[in-house]
Every structure is written in structure tokens, then in C-alpha cells.
C-alpha angles and dihedrals in degrees: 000000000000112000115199138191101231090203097146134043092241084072085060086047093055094043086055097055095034115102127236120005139353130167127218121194124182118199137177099223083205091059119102096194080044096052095051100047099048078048100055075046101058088045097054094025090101087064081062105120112221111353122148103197125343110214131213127215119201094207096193094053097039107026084147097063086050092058086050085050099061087036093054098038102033093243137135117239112256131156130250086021133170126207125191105196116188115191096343101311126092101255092173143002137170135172149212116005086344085078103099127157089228093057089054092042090053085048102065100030074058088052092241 
């Protein structure tokens, strides 16, 4: 599993064009229910079925890539926040403790 800095919008750009599944996950790295929810996902991330790269979004040091986020996909900021974007469209998010590795595995084995 390939983890990536999302630090510019040409990486949204990229997640938009690339095929099958990418994962976005914004995170506040001050947050303590944050912290511990992007880190039970590190540890399971691997279980992930057919995901090409999961991002990771500093929101404090990138609030404005955020913005361009819930413009691109349609979605609303929240934090931590997963996006599972299929071919270029948000198929699924969740936030907070609602971010498990097993809801975005049965979204995808369910094509979302």
C-alpha cells in the first residue's frame, strides 16, 4: 500500500484521472481523536482490497487543499475524514470513529 502526502492540487488532479480506487484521508495532526483514527488505519490499511494509494491530507497545513477537496468531490469538510474516490468520483466517506478499515473494505467489494 502506497501512502502519500497530498500537499498540491495536481495530486487531486491525478486522483481524479486515475482508474480504480484511491483513498483520501484528512486528518488534523493536533487532534487526539484524529491522531488515533488515521493510526488504527495505518495499522489495518494493508487489508484494504484494491487500492491503489491512500493520501493523506495535513489539514492544518493545508486547510486550502481541503477546501479544493469538498469542491472537487462534492463533499462537506470534515476531519478526520476518508474518502474513497473511485475513477475519479467520491463513492464513500466517513469521519471520525466511523472511519474503519472494514466499512471502506465492504465499499468497494460492493463496487462503490
Amino acid at each position: 500500500m502506497d501512502f502519500v502526502p497530498l500537499e498540491n492540487e495536481e495530486q487531486i488532479s491525478e486522483i481524479k484521472r486515475a482508474k480504480g480506487y484511491n483513498v483520501i484521508f484528512k486528518h488534523n495532526t493536533t487532534c487526539p481523536i484524529s491522531k488515533s483514527v488515521r493510526s488504527k488505519f495505518e495499522e489495518e490499511a494493508d487489508t484494504l482490497p484494491e487500492v491503489n494509494s491512500v493520501y493523506f491530507l495535513d489539514l492544518l497545513a493545508n486547510r486550502n487543499l481541503s477546501d479544493a477537496i469538498a469542491k472537487e468531490f462534492d463533499v462537506e469538510h470534515e476531519s478526520p475524514q476518508l474518502l474513497l474516490i473511485k475513477d475519479g468520483k467520491c463513492t464513500y466517506s466517513n469521519s471520525l470513529y466511523d472511519i474503519t478499515i472494514g466499512d471502506t473494505a465492504e465499499a468497494i467489494e460492493r463496487g462503490q
